[in-house]
N, C-alpha and C positions, 0 to 999 in steps of 0.2 A: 504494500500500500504506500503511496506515496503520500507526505506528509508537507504541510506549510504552515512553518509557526511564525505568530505572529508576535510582537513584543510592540505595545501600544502604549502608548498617556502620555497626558502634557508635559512640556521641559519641565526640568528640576524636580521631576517625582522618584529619582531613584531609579528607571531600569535594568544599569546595566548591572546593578547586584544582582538581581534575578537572572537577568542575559546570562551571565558569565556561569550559574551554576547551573541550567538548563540546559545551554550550550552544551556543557561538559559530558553532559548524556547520552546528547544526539549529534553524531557526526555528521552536521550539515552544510552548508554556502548561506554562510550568514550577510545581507543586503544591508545598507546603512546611508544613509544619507550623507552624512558627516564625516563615516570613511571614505564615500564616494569623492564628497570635497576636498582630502587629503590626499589621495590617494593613485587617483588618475590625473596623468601629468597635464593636461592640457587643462583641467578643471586646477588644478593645486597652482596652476601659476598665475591666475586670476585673484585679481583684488577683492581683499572681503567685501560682503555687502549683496545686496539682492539679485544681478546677477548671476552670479556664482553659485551662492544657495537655491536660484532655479535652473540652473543647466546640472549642477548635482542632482537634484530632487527626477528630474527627468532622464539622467543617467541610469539611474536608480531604477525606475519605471521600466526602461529598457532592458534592463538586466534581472527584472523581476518577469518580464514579456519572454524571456528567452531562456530563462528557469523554467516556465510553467509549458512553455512548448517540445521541451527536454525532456519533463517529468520526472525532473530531480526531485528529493527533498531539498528546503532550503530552508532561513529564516529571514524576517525583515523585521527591523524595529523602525519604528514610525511616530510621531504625534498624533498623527490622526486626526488631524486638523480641518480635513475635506473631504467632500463627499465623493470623490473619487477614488477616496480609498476604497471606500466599499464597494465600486464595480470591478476591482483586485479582487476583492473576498468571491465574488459574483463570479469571475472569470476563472480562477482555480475551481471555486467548486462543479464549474462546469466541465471542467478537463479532467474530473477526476481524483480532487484531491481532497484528503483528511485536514480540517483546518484547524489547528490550536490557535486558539487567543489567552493571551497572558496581559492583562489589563493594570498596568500599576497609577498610580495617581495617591494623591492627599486630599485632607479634609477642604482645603481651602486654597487658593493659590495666593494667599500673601506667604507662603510657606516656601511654592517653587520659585517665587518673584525674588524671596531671602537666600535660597539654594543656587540659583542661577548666578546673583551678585556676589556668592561667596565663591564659586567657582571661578569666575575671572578674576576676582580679586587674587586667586592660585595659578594664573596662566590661561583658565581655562577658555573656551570660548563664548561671546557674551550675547543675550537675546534679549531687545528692549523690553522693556516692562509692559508695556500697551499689548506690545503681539503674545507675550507670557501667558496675560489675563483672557487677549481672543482666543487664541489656542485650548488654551482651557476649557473655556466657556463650550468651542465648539466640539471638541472631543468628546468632553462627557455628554454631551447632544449626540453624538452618536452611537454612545452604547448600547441603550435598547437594540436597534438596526445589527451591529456588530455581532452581540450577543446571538440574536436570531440566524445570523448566517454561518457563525461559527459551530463546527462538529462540539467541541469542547470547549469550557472557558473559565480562565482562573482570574479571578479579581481580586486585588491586593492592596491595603491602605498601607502605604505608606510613608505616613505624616512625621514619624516620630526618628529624630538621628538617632543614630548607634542602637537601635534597634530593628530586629528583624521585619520584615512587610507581613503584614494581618491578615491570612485567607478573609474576603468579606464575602463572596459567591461563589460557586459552583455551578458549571454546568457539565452533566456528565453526558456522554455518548448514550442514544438511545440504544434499546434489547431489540436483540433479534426477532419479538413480538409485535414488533413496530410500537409499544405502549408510548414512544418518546422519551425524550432527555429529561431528566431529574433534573430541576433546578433550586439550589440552594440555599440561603442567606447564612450565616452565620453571625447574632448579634454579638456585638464588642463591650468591653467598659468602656465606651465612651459615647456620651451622648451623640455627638457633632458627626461622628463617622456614621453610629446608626441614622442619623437622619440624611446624610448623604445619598447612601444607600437607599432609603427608603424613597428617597427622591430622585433620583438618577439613576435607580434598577426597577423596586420592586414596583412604584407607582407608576411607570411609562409600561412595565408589563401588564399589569393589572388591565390596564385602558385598552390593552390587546386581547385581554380575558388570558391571558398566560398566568399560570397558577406557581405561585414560589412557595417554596418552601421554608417556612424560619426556623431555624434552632438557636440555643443559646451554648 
């Protein structure tokens, strides 16, 4: 079976901890925007700035286009930022393929807005505060959609440094009785996550008549 994981949520929510021991797993062609802007020389010798970060983002594209016509496994970690992410999800599951989603994000984004700045304050590289907060905004707008298109899907808070990410949802693979995918919640100590969730999972399913499951 061929596989496509995805590694989703706004700047500054932590994914490459998760990446990195996921990865480790599944020996796949991991896609990346940010590597892409590093890494292919004709992309890497362009000056920072919007340019660049759209002829990456579309390198990307290309090379997600020519993985899925290959019928590699691979992985792409993304924002998620737009709705053409999800004619990606659309396009693999047509070809064939098992989709993992791995969703990480925070309670709030004054959080990734404080993680981003502390990052290039390290060298790192830096993402204005305005597009922080769009990005955000529109990602989590996509998750119900995301969630629906993905075979599996793991959602993860987290908000909190030097701490591991919070399973906050589940979605498992449906039974060979076609009954469908179990889906999950798992409430937390902490009020402001439960109500994320509540609001950005289980309420935009409901309004679908999708039934979630909560435990504590």
């Amino acid at each position: 079976m061929k596989d496509f994981f995805i590694f989703a949520g706004p700047n500054g929510s932590g994914k490459s901890t998760i990446i990195k021991g996921l990865l480790s797993e599944n020996n796949v062609i991991y896609l990346n925007a940010d590597y892409c802007a590093r890494a292919v020389p004709l992309i890497a010798k362009m000056p920072d700035g919007l340019e660049k970060s759209v002829r990456a983002q579309k390198e990307t594209e290309r090379q997600i286009e020519e993985m899925i016509s290959s019928g590699e496994s691979f992985a792409w970690e993304t924002v998620f930022s737009h709705e053409s992410r999800l004619e990606i999800m659309k396009s693999a599951k047509v070809a064939g393929y098992r989709i993992h989603l791995n969703y990480i994000t925070t309670k709030h984004p004054d959080i990734n807005v404080r993680r981003v700045h502390d990052r290039f304050l390290r060298g790192g590289h830096d993402v204005p505060e305005e597009k922080i907060r769009g990005r955000y905004k529109r990602s989590v707008s996509f998750l119900p959609e995301m969630i629906l298109a993905a075979d599996e899907v793991l959602i993860y808070d987290n908000s909190y440094d030097n701490a591991n990410p919070t399973l906050l949802f589940q979605k498992l693979m449906g039974n060979e009785d076609d009954s469908g995918p179990d889906m999950i919640v798992w409430q937390v100590d902490d009020k402001e996550v439960n109500e994320w969730v509540m609001t950005h999972v289980i309420k935009p399913l409901n309004d679908m008549d999708i039934f979630v499951h909560c435990l504590k």
